[in-house]
C-alpha positions in Angstrom: 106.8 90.4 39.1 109.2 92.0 41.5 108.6 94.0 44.3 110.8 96.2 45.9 110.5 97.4 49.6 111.1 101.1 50.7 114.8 101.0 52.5 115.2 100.8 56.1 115.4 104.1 57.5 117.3 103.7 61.2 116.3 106.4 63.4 118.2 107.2 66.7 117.1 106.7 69.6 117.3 109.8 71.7 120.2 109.4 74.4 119.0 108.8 77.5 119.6 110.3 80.8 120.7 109.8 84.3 118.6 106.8 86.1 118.1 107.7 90.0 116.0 104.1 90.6 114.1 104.0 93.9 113.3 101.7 96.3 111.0 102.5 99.2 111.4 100.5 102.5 108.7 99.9 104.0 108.0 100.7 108.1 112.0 101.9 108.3 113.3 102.3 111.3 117.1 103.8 111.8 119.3 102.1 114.5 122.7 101.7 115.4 123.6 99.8 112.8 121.6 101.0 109.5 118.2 101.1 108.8 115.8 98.1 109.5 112.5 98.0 107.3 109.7 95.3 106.4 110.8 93.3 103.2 107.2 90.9 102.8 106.8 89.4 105.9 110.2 89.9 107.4 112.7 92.4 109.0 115.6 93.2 107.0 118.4 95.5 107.7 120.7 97.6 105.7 123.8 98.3 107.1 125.2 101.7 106.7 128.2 100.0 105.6 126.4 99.4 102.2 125.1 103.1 101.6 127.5 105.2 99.8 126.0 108.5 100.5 123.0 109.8 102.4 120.9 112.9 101.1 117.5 114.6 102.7 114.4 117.1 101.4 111.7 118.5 102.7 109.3 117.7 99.2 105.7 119.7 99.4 104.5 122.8 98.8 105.3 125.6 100.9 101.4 125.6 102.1 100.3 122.6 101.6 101.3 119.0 103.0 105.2 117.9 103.7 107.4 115.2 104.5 111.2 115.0 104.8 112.4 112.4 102.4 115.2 110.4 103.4 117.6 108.9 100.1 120.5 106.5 101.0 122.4 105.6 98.0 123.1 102.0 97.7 124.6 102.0 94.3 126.1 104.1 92.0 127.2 103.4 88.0 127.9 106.1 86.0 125.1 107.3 84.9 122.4 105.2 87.3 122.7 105.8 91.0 119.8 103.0 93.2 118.2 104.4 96.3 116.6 103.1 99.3 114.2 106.0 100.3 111.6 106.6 103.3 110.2 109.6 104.7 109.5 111.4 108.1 107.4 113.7 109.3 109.2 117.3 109.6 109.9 118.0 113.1 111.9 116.7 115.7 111.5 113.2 114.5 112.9 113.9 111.0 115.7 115.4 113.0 116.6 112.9 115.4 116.5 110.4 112.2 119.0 112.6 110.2 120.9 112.8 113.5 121.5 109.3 113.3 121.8 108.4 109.8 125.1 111.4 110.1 126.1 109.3 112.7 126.0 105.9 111.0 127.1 107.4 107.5 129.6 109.5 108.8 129.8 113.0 107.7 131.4 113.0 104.6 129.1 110.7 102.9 125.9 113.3 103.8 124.5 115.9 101.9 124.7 119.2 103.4 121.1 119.2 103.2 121.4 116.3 106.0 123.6 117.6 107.6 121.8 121.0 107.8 118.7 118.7 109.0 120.8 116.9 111.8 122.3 120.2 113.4 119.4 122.8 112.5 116.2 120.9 112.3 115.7 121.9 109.0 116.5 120.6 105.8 118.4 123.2 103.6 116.7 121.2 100.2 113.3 122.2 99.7 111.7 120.8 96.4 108.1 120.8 95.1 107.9 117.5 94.5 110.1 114.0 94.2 110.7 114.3 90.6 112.1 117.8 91.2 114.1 115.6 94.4 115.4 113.5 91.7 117.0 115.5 89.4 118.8 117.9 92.1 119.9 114.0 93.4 121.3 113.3 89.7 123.1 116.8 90.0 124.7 116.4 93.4 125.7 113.0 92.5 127.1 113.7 89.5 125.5 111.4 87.1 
């Protein structure tokens, strides 16, 4: 007796999208020479010679609870950018923290948005949430 099986039927897979991969540091704190953060049980540092570009968001709703989120890209692929991300509280401190990331980074490797936070006090991205964050990341990236 033979059997015969039903031919393989290959679907594709749909094509997927831009990757924007975070990485939260943990307790960052921004100096002179890049941003210094708990990695386990020691103090690491990245150097703002290893970010490529530096962006910044308020993320909340308008009446509820915010935080300015700070993203420093630390690699970038073609369509996969990695991030080193940590947040502030808006205010003075979130400006004195964009104030020195502009300065580390340089101006031309900030988003206007951080820019807009280091000289105004106010972010000029607002987003409802970090997934929204994300994808207007992917767009000004260009991924």
């Amino acid at each position: 007796m033979q059997t015969h099986a039903a031919p393989l039927r290959v679907e594709s897979l749909p094509e997927t999208g831009p990757s924007y991969r975070v990485d939260v540091l943990s307790w960052a704190e921004v100096g002179d020479h890049g941003v210094s953060y708990l990695n386990g049980s020691r103090r690491e540092t990245l150097q703002w010679a290893s970010v490529l570009y530096g962006l910044a968001a308020e993320v909340g709703e308008p009446e509820g609870v915010r935080t300015v989120v700070f993203d420093l890209v630390v690699e970038r692929k073609d369509r996969e950018a990695v991030v080193c991300r940590f947040d502030a509280e808006p205010g003075l401190d979130a400006q004195e923290l964009a104030m020195q990331i502009a300065a580390g980074l340089g101006r031309t490797r900030c988003s206007r948005s951080l820019l807009a936070l280091a000289t105004d006090g106010a972010a000029s991205r607002n987003v409802p949430d970090l997934d929204t964050l994300a994808d207007e990341a992917i767009a000004e990236l260009g991924l």
